[in-house]
C-alpha positions, 0 to 999 in steps of 0.5 A: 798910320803905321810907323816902324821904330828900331830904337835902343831901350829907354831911347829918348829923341829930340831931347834937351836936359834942363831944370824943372820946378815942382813944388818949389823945388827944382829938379834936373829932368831930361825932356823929349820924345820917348821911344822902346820905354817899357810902360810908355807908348813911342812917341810919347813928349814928355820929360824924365824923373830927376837926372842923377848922372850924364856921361857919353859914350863917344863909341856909340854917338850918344849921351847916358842919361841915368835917372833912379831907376833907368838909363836913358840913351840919347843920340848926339844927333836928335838933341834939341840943340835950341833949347839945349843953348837956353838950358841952365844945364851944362852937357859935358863936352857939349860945344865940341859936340853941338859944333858937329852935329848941329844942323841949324834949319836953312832960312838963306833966300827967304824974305819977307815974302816967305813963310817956313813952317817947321814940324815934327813928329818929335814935337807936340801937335808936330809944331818945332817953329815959324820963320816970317819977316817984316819988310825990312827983313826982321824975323816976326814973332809969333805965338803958338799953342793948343786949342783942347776941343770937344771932339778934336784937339787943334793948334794955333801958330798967330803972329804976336803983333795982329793975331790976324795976319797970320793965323794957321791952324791944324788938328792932329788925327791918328799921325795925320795933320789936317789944316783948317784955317791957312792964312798966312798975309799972303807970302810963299808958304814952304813946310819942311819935316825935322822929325825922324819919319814921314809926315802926311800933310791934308790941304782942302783934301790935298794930300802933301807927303814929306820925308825927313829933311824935306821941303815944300811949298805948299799951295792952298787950294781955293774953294768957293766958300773958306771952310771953317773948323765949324764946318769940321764939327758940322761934318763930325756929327753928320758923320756920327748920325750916320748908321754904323 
């Protein structure tokens, strides 16, 4: 999937300063997704050598982040204003700044009934976060993390407490993401897209497009028989064994 970028050189999106240890020592470091960065491909998570100034340029909407070698343009507008807050790193001018440009995710009129899953391009394995509640309306916790596969690399979103109620899993193939396991204890499952391009969602073969910004309620199909991630490797090598 093709997708067309027109971003400053050295662009750093959905980005956060923080600290960073490395042998013992501790370096400030700008995270996120890099973007128009000679030697780096778009898109790219990752994080900066160590940070030797910040300014802004209130003309241009951003912060300057310089390193050694590289000026690191970052918009007031994709920082990652959540984790920006846990960060020992103080931005200058940064309430003022988040005060404006901080749109926090809408989870007014959802209850226990409800699942939102937040994802994003600008994210590894397009996972930001989930919102699900107990019944008396506290949000559950949760664990996410990536599962490195022989053939494809997955991710796992559980809930902390039972790792069974809610277990969605998806893989990530050439921009696409593909859900293989969705369940969800039974609650109204909406997805909505932060990210800066369009995502492609694929249920059981159903596709399920958003844009920037957008919300959906998704619907998961029921097959006569669930589909597994072992069907998902059967199916790989039959398609493997196939002639070319």
């Amino acid at each position: 999937m093709f997708r067309q970028v027109n971003f400053k050189l050295n662009t750093l999106r959905k980005w956060h300063v923080d600290e960073m240890e490395w042998y013992g020592e501790y370096y400030e470091v700008a995270f996120g997704a890099f973007f128009n960065r000679p030697g780096i491909y778009d898109f790219t998570i990752g994080h900066t050598s160590p940070v030797k100034e910040i300014s802004i340029d209130y003309d241009e909407k951003e912060y300057l982040i310089q390193t050694e070698n590289t000026l690191y343009h970052c918009a007031f507008e994709s920082c990652f204003f959540e984790k920006q807050d846990n960060s020992k790193i103080v931005l200058p001018d940064y309430e003022k700044i988040k005060a404006e440009y901080f749109k926090p995710i809408d989870t007014s009129g959802l209850g226990k009934d409800d699942m939102l899953l937040v994802l994003s391009d600008l994210q590894e394995f397009y996972f930001e976060t989930i919102f699900f509640y107990d019944s008396n309306g506290a949000r559950r916790d949760y664990i996410s993390y990536p599962h490195l596969g022989m053939y494809s690399d997955t991710y796992l979103v559980e809930d902390r407490l039972t790792h069974k109620e809610v277990d969605i899993r998806w893989y990530v193939k050439q921009g696409l993401i593909e859900f293989y396991s969705y369940q969800n204890g039974g609650r109204n499952m909406y997805v909505e897209n932060r990210g800066d391009f369009d995502l492609d969602l694929f249920i059981k073969g159903v596709r399920v497009s958003l844009a920037p910004g957008e919300r959906k309620k998704l619907q998961w199909p029921k097959p006569k028989r669930e589909w597994t991630v072992e069907d998902f490797f059967r199916e790989l090598k039959e398609k493997q064994r196939r002639p070319q």
